[in-house]
FITI-895008 format. One record per residue (C-alpha): x negated, y, z; residue number from 1; residue in three letters. Coordinates in steps of 0.5 Angstrom, whole numbers, padded with zeros to 4 digits, always signed. Example, Ala and Ser with C-alpha at 12.3 -4.5 7.8 and 13.67 -1.06 7.14 Angstrom:
     c1     c2     c3    i   aa
  -0025  -0009  +0016    1  ALA
  -0027  -0002  +0014    2  SER
This chain:
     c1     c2     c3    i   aa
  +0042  -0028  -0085    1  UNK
  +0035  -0032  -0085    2  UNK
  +0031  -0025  -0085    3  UNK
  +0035  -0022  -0080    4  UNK
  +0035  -0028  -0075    5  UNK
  +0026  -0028  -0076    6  UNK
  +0027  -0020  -0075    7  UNK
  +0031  -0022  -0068    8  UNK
  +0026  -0027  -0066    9  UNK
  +0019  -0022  -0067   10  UNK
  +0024  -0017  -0064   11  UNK
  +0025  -0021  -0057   12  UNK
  +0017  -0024  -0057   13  UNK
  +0015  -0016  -0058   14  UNK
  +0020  -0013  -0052   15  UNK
  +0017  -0020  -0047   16  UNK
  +0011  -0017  -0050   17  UNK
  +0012  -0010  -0048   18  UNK
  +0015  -0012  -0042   19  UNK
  +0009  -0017  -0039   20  UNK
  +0007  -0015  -0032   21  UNK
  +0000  -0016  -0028   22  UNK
  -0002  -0021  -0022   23  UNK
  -0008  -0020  -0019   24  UNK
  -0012  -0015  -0024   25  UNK
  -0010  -0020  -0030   26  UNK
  -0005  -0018  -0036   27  UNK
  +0000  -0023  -0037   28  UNK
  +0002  -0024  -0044   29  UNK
  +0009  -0027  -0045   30  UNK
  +0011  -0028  -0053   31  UNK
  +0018  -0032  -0055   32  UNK
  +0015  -0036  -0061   33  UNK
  +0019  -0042  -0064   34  UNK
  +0014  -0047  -0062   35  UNK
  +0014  -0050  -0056   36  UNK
  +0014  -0047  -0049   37  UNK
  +0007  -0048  -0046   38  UNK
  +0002  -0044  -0041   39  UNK
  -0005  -0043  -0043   40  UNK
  -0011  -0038  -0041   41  UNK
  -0015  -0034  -0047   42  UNK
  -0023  -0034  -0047   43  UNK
  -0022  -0028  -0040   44  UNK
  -0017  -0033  -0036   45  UNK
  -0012  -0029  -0038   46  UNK
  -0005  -0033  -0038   47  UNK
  -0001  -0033  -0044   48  UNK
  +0006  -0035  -0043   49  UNK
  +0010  -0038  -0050   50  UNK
  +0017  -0039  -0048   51  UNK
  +0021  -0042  -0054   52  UNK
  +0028  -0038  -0055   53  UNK
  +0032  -0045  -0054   54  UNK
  +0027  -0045  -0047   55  UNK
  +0029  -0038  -0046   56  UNK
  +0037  -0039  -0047   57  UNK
  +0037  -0044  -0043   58  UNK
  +0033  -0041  -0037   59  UNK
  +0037  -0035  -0037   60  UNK
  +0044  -0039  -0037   61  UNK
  +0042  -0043  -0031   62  UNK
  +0040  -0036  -0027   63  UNK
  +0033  -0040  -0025   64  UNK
  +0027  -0042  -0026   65  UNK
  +0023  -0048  -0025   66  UNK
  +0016  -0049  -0025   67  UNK
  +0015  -0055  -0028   68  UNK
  +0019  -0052  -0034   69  UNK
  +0012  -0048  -0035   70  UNK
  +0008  -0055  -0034   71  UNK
  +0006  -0056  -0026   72  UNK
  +0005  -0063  -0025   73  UNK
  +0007  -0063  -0017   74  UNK
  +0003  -0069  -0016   75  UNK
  -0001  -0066  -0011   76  UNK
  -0008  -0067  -0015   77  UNK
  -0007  -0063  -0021   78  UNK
  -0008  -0056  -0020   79  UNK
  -0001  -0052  -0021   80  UNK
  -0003  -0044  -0020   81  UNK
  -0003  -0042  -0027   82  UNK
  +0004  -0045  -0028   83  UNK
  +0006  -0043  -0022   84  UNK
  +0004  -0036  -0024   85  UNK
  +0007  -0036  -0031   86  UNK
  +0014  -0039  -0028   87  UNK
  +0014  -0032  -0023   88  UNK
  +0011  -0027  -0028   89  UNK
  +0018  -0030  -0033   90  UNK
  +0023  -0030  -0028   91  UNK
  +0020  -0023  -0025   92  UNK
  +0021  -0020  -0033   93  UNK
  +0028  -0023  -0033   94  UNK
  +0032  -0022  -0026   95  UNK
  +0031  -0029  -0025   96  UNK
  +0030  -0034  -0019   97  UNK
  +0025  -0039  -0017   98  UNK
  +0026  -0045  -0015   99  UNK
  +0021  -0050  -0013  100  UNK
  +0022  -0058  -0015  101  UNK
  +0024  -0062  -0010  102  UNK
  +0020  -0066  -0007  103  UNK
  +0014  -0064  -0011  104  UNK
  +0007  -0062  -0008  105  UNK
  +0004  -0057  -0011  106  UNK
  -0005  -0057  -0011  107  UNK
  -0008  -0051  -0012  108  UNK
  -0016  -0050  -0013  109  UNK
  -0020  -0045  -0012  110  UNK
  -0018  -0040  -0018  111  UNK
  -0018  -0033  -0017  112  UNK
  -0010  -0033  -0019  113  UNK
  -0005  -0029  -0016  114  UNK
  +0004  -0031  -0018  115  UNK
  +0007  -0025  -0016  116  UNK
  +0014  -0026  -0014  117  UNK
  +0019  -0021  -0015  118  UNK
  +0025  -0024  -0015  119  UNK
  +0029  -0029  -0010  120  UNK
  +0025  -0036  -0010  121  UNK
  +0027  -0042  -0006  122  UNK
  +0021  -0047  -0004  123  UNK
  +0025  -0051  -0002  124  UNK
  +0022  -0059  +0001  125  UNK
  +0016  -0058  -0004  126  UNK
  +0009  -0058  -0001  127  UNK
  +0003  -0053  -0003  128  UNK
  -0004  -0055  -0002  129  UNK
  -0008  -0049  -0001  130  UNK
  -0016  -0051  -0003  131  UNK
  -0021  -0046  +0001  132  UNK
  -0026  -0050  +0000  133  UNK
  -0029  -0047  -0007  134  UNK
  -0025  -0040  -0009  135  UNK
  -0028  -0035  -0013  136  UNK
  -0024  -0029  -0010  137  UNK
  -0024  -0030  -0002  138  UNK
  -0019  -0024  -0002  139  UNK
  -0014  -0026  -0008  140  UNK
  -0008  -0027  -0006  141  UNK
  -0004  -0033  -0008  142  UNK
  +0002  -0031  -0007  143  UNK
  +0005  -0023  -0008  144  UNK
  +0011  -0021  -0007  145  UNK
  +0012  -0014  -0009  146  UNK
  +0017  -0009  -0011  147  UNK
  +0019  -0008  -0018  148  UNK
  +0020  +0000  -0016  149  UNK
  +0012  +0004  -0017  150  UNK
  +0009  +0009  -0012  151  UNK
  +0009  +0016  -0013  152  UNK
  +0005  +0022  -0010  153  UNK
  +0011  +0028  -0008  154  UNK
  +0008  +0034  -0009  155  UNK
  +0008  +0040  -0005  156  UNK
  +0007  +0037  +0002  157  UNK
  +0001  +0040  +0005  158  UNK
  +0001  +0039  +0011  159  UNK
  +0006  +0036  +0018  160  UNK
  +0007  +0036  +0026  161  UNK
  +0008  +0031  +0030  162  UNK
  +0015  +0029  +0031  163  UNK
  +0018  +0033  +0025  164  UNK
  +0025  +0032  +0023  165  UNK
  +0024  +0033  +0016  166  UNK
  +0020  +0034  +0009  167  UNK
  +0021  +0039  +0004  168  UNK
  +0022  +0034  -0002  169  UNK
  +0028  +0031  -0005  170  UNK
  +0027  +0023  -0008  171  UNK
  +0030  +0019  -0012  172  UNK
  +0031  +0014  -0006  173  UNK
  +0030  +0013  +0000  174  UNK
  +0022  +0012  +0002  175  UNK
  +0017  +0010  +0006  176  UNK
  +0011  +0016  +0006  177  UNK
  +0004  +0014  +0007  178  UNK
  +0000  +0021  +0009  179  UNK
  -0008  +0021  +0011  180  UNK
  -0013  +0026  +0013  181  UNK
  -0019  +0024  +0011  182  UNK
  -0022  +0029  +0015  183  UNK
  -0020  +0027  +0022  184  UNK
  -0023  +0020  +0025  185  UNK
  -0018  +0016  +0029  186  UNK
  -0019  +0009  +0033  187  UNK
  -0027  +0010  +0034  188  UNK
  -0028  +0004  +0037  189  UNK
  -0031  +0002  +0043  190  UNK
  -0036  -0004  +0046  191  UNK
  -0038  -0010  +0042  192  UNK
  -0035  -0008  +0035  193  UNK
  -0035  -0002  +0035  194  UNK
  -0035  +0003  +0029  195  UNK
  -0034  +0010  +0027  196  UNK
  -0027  +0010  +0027  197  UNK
  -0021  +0010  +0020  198  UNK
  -0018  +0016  +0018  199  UNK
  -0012  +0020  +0020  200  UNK
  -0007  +0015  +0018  201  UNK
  +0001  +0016  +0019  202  UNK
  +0007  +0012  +0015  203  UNK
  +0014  +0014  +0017  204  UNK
  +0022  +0013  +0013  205  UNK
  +0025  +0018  +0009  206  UNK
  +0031  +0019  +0007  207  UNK
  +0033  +0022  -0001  208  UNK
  +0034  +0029  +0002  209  UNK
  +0027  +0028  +0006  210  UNK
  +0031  +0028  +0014  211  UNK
  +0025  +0022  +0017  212  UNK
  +0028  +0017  +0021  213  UNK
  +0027  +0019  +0028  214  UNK
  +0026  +0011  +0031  215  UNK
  +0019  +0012  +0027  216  UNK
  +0018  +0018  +0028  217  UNK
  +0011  +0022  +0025  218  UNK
  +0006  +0021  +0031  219  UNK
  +0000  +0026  +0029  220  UNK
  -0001  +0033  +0027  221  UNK
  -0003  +0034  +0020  222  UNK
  -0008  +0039  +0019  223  UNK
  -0008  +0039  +0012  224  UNK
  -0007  +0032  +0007  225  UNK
  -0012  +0028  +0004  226  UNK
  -0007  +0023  +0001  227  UNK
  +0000  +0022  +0000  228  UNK
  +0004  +0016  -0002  229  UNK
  +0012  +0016  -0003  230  UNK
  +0014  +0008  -0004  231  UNK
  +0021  +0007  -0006  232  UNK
  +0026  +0003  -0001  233  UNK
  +0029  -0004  -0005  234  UNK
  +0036  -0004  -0004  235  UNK
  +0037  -0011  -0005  236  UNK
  +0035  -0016  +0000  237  UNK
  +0029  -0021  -0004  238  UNK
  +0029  -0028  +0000  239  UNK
  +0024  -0032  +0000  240  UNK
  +0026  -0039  +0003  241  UNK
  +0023  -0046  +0005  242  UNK
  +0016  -0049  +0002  243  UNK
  +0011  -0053  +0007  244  UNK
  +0004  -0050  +0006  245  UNK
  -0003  -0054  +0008  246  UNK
  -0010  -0050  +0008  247  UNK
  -0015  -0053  +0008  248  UNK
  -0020  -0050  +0010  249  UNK
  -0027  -0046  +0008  250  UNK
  -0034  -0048  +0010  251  UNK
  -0036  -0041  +0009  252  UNK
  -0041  -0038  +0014  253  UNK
  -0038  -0035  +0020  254  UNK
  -0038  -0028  +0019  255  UNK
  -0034  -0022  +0018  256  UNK
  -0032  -0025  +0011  257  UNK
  -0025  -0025  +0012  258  UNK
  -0021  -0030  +0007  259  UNK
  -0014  -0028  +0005  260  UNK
  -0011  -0034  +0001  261  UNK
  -0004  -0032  +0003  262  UNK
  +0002  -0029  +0002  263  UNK
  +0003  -0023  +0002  264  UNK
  +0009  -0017  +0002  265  UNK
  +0008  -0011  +0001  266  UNK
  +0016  -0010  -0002  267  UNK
  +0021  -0008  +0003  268  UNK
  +0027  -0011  +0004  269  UNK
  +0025  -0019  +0005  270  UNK
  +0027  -0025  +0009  271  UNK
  +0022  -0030  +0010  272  UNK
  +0026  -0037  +0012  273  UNK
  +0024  -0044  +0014  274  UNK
  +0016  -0043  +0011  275  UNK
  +0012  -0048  +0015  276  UNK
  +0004  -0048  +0015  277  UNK
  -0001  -0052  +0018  278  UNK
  -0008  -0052  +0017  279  UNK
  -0013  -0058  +0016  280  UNK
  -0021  -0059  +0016  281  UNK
  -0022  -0054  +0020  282  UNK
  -0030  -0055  +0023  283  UNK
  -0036  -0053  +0027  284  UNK
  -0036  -0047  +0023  285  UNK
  -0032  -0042  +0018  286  UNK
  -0030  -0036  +0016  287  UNK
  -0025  -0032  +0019  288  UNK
  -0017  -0031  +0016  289  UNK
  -0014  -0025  +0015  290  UNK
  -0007  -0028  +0016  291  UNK
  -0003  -0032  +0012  292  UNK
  +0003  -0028  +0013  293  UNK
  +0001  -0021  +0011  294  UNK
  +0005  -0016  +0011  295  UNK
  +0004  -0009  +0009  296  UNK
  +0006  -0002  +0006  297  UNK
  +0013  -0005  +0007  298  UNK
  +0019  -0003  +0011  299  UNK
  +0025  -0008  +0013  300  UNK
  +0021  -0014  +0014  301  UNK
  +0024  -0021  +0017  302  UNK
  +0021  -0027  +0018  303  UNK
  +0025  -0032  +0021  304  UNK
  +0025  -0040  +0022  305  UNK
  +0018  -0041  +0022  306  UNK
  +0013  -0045  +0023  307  UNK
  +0005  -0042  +0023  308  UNK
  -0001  -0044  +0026  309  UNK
  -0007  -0041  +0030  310  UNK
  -0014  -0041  +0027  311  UNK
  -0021  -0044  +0031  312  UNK
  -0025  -0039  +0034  313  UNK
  -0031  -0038  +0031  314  UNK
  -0037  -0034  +0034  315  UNK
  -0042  -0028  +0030  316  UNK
  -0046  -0023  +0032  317  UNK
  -0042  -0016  +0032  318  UNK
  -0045  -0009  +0030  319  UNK
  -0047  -0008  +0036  320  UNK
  -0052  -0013  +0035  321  UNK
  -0049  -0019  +0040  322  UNK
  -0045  -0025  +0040  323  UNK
  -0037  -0024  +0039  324  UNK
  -0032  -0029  +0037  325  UNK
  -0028  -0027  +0031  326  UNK
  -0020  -0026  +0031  327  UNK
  -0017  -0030  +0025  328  UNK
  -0009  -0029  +0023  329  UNK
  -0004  -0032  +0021  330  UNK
  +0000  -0027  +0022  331  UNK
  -0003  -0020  +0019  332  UNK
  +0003  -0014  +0019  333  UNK
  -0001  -0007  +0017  334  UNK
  +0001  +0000  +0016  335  UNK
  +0009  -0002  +0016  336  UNK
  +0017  +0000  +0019  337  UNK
  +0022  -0005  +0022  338  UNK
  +0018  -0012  +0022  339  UNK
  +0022  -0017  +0026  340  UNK
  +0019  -0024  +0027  341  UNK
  +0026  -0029  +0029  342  UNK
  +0026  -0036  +0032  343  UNK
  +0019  -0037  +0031  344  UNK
  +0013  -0042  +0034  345  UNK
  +0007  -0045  +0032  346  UNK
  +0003  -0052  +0031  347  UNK
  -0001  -0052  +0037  348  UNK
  -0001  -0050  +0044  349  UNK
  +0000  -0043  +0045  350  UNK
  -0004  -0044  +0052  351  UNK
  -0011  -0048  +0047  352  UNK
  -0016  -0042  +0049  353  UNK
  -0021  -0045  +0042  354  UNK
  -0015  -0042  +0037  355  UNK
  -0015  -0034  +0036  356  UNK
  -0008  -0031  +0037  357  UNK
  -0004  -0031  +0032  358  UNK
  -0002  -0025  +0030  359  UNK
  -0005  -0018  +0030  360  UNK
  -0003  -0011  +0027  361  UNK
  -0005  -0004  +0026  362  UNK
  -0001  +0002  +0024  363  UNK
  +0006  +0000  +0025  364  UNK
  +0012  +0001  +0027  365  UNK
  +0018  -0002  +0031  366  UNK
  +0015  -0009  +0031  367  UNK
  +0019  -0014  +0034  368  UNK
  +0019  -0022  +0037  369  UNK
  +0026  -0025  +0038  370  UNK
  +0026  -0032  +0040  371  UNK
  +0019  -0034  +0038  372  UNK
  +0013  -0038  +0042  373  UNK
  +0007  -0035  +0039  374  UNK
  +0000  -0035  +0043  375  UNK
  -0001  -0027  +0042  376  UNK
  +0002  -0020  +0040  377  UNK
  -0002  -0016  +0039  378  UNK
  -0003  -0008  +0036  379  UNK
  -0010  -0006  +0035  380  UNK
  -0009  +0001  +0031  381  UNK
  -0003  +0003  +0035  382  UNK
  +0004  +0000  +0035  383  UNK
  +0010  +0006  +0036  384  UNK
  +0016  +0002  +0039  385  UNK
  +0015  -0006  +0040  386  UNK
  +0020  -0011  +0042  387  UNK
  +0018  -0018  +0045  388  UNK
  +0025  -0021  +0048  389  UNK
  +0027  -0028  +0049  390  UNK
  +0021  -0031  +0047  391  UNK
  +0014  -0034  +0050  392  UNK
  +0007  -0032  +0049  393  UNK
  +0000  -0036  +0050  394  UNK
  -0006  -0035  +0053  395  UNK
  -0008  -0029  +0049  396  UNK
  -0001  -0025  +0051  397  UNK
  +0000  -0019  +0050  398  UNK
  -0005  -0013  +0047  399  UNK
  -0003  -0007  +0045  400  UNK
  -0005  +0001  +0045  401  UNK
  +0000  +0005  +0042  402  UNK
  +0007  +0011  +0043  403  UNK
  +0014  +0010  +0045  404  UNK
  +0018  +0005  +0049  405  UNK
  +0015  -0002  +0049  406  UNK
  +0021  -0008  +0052  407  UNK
  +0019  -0014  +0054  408  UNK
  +0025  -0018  +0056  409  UNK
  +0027  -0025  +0058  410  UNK
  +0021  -0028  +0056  411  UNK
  +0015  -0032  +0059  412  UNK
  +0008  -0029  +0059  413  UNK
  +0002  -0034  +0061  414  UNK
  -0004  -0028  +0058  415  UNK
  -0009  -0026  +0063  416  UNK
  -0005  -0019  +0065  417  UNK
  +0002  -0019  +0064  418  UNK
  +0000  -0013  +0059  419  UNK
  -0007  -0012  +0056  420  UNK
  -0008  -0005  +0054  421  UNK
  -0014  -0005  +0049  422  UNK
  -0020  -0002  +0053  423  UNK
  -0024  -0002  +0045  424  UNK
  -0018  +0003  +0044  425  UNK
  -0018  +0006  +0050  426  UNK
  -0013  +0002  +0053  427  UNK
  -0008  +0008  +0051  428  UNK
  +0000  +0008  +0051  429  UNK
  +0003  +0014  +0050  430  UNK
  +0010  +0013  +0053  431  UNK
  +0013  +0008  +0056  432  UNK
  +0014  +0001  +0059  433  UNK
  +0020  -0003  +0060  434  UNK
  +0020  -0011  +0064  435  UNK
  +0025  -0014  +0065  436  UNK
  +0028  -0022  +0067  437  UNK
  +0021  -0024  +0065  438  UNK
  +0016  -0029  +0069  439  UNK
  +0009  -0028  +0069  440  UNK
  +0003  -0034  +0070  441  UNK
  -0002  -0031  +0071  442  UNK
  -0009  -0033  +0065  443  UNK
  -0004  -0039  +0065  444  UNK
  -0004  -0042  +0072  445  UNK
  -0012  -0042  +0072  446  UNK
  -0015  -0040  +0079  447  UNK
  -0014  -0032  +0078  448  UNK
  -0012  -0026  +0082  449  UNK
  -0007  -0023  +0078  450  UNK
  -0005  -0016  +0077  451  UNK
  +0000  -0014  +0071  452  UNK
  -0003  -0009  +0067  453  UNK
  -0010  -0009  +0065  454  UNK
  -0015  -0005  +0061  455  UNK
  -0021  +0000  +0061  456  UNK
  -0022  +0007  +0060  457  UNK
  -0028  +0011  +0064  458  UNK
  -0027  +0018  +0060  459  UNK
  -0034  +0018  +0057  460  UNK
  -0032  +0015  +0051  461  UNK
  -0028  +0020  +0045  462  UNK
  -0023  +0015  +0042  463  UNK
  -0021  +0020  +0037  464  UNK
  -0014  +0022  +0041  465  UNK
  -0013  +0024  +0048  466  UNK
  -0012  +0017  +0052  467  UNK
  -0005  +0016  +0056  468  UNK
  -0003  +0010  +0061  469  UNK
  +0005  +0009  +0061  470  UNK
  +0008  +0015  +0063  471  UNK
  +0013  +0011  +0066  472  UNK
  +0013  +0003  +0068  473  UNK
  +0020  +0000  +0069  474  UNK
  +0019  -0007  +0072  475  UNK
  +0027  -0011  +0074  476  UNK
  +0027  -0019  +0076  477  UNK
  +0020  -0020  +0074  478  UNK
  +0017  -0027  +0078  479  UNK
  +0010  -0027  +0078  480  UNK
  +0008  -0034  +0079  481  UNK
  +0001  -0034  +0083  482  UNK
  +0001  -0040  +0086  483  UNK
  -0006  -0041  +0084  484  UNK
  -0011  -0036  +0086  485  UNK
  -0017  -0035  +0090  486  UNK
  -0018  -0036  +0098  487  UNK
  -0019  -0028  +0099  488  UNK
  -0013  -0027  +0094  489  UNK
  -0009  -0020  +0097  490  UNK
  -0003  -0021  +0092  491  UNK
  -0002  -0018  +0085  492  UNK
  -0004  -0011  +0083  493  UNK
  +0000  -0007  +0078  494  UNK
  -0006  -0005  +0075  495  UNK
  -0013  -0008  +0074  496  UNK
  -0020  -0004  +0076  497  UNK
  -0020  +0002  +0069  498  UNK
  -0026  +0005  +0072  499  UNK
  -0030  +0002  +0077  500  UNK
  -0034  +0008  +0077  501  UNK
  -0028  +0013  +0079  502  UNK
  -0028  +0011  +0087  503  UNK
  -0027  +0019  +0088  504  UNK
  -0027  +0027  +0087  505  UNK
  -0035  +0028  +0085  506  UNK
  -0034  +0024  +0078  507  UNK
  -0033  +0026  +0072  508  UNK
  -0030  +0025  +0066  509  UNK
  -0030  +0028  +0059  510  UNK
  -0025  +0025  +0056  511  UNK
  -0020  +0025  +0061  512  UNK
  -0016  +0019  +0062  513  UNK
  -0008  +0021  +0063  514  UNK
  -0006  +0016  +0068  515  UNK
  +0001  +0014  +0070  516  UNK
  +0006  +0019  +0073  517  UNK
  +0012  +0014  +0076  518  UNK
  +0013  +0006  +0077  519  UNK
  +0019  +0003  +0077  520  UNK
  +0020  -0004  +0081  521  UNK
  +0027  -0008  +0083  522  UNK
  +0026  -0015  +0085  523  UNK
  +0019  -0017  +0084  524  UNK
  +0018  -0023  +0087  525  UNK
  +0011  -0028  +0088  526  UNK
  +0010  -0035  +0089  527  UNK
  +0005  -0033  +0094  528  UNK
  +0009  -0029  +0098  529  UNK
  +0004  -0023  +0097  530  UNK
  +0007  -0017  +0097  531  UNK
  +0005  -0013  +0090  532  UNK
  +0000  -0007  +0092  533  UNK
  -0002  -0001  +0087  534  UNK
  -0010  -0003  +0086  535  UNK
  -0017  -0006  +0087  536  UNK
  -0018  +0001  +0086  537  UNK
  -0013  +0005  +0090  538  UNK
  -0017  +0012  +0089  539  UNK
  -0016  +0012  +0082  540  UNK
  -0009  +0012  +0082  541  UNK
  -0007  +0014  +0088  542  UNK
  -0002  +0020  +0086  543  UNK
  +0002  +0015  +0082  544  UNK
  +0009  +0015  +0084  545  UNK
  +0012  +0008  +0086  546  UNK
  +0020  +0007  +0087  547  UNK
  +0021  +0001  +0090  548  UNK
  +0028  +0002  +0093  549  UNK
């Protein structure tokens, strides 16, 4: 019986060992030896976890676990990362939850350690002190939350069309696909941080028959395919709730040498609730941050009852060699299907032009702001399909290129255009726009003349696509409040001056810029009285079809 017993318990440290997982490109190392239940790091900074078999029934009985049950201190001095690391890393082996302690405060320092979450995990009332002002790897997550469920390649998919229905695959389960053509350069931005472009890249839902789900459908052709990856969709929603998150700032040179000491996502099927963030020590200079919410290579995302902060603006020199300010997130979505922010605001002002906007995205699909107060939405390597209902955004409003049905409902926009189409992406909508119920304060009530949507576009520049304006603009009970404009003020224009150059038929352009087709209005209304008119450039768009009935 004694043999047998030594027997059981080697063969339970040997399966935890078998089953370690991975944080940040360091191994994990979990044993169940009979000594006592302890965390600590080998001659490589390697965690190796010791949990005893008592420890280990009694965690398992209970269904969670807790992180000063792997030694964090929560005293707000003493640095907590590895222990919280350790707590996750045996919750993710055993399906089991975490549970912050309650009124704990949990520093952590500068050590390139990750804690992977891969089960629900409640913050709760605990505090987290992130230091930025010493880390040894700026871009190492502190947090990851990731699926327990591995990418594969499908074989067999050469190549795609856009707005095709189906691939020829069966998978497990439904995924998400990610496809790139390395060959084909997209994005070729333009002015002060230009660039050469990204490859072709696209992502879109398939079911386990491979039938693409049409409300993200494929947006490019796909001559041939450089990289394709299948992510399999979770089933099970994982929660992650609570926690109040201070980051103390870096010092670090303002350049691009973006910091990413976050939490990031890249599961599908996650609910954030109740975080808060805040930022202090915040000074005359500093590096930019990526996002301290940042989601990407995900489906079905929500993040609701949260409180986020903007980021100082700090100034560098572009790559086109003159001074630019730096965006600086905390709130990052890329390459990702169905992410939803509810209910959500920020610490400070939205309208407070010394704070970057607080969100930014590239290669997503179907994002969406209900109910938020947010100083900025904004798509820079394209959104298809975007939502903004019953909420409020600040000074830098809203930016976006991209497809499909953009919806602006119900809500308050104080941006210097009621809609800023990217003119660094070449101010390019492929699709339509529709406003409706909302008000619009034009740069915030400062003296300006208002016009709604604004952009750059003077077809002497290849984007890497064909740029389009909205084919349709529907605008239904829109107020424009105007009140504080210039003494030579005609009245609002619905579109800005694209191209100055373009006043008649004797310039060309050798990109052409795809111009609106028809334009929409019921009930536009200013505080002026000024009637709404076309354009400062009424040649340009001079065959695009107003309905005003």
């Amino acid at each position: 019986m004694k043999y047998r017993l030594v027997f059981l318990l080697l063969l339970f440290g040997f399966l935890d060992i078998q089953g370690q997982t991975n944080t940040s490109s360091e191994n994990i190392t979990i044993t169940a030896k009979r000594s006592k239940t302890r965390v600590q790091t080998n001659q490589n900074g390697e965690l190796q976890i010791n949990v005893s078999p008592g420890d280990a029934r009694k965690f398992k009985a209970a269904g969670r676990v807790h992180y000063s049950n792997f030694g964090a201190k929560g005293d707000g001095k003493t640095d907590d990362i590895d222990a919280i690391a350790a707590t996750h890393a045996f919750a993710n082996l055993h399906h089991l939850a975490v549970k912050a302690d309650e009124g704990a405060t949990y520093y952590i320092g500068g050590k390139a350690r990750t804690a992977t979450i891969q089960t629900d995990t409640d913050f709760g009332t605990a505090a987290f002190i992130i230091d930025d002002t010493d880390v040894e790897n700026r871009s190492a997550s502190v947090f990851r939350v990731r699926s327990s469920l591995e990418s594969f390649t499908p074989v067999g998919i050469t190549s795609l069309k856009r707005d095709q229905d189906k691939i020829n695959a069966n998978l497990p389960s439904p995924c998400l696909i990610t496809v790139t053509n390395s060959h084909k350069r997209r994005y070729i931005r333009f002015g002060p941080n230009q660039n050469d472009g990204s490859p072709q890249t696209d992502i879109f839902l398939v079911d386990k028959e491979g039938y693409i789900d049409q409300n993200a459908p494929i947006i490019w052709d796909f001559d041939q395919i450089t990289e394709i990856t299948a992510l399999p969709i979770d089933e099970n929603k994982l929660y992650i709730t609570g926690g109040h998150f201070t980051t103390i700032a870096n010092k670090a040179e303002s350049k691009y040498t973006y910091y990413s000491r976050n939490i990031s996502i890249s599961r599908s099927n996650v609910l954030v609730d109740g975080l808060e963030h805040d930022i202090i020590g915040e000074g005359d200079h500093g590096a930019p941050y990526g996002g301290f919410i940042t989601i990407r290579d995900c489906a079905f995302v929500t993040v609701k009852n949260t409180t986020l902060t903007g980021h100082k603006t700090y100034r560098t020199i572009g790559s086109a060699g003159k001074p630019v300010s730096m965006g600086s997130y905390d709130i990052s979505v890329g390459r990702a299907v169905n992410i939803s922010f509810v209910n959500c605001k920020q610490t400070n002002d939205i309208n407070d032009r010394t704070y970057w906007g607080i969100m930014g995205s590239n290669y997503c699909k179907n994002l969406v702001f209900e109910q938020c107060t947010f100083s900025r939405f904004d798509a820079h390597m394209g959104v298809a399909n975007a939502t903004i209902r019953n909420s409020t955004l600040g000074h830098m409003g809203i930016n976006a290129i991209g497809s499909g049905v953009f919806m602006v409902e119900n809500s308050t926009i104080y941006g210097s255009r009621l809609i800023n189409l990217r003119s660094d992406y070449g101010s390019t909508w492929r699709g339509e726009f529709i406003i409706r119920n909302c008000t619009f304060v034009p740069a915030g009530g400062r003296r300006t003349s208002a016009s709604l949507f604004g952009g750059s576009n003077s077809g002497q520049h290849d984007f890497g696509y064909t740029c389009y304006m909205p084919e349709r603009i529907t605008i239904e009970n829109l107020k424009i409040d105007d009140s504080n404009h210039p003494d030579d003020y005609q009245g609002p224009a619905i579109f800005g001056n694209f191209n100055r150059q373009l006043t008649d038929n004797s310039y060309r352009e050798k990109f052409p810029f795809i111009l609106t087709k028809e334009v929409i209005l019921r009930n536009v209304t200013t505080t002026s009285g000024k009637d709404l008119r076309l354009s400062d450039n009424p040649f340009m768009f001079k065959d695009v079809r107003i309905d005003s009935r």
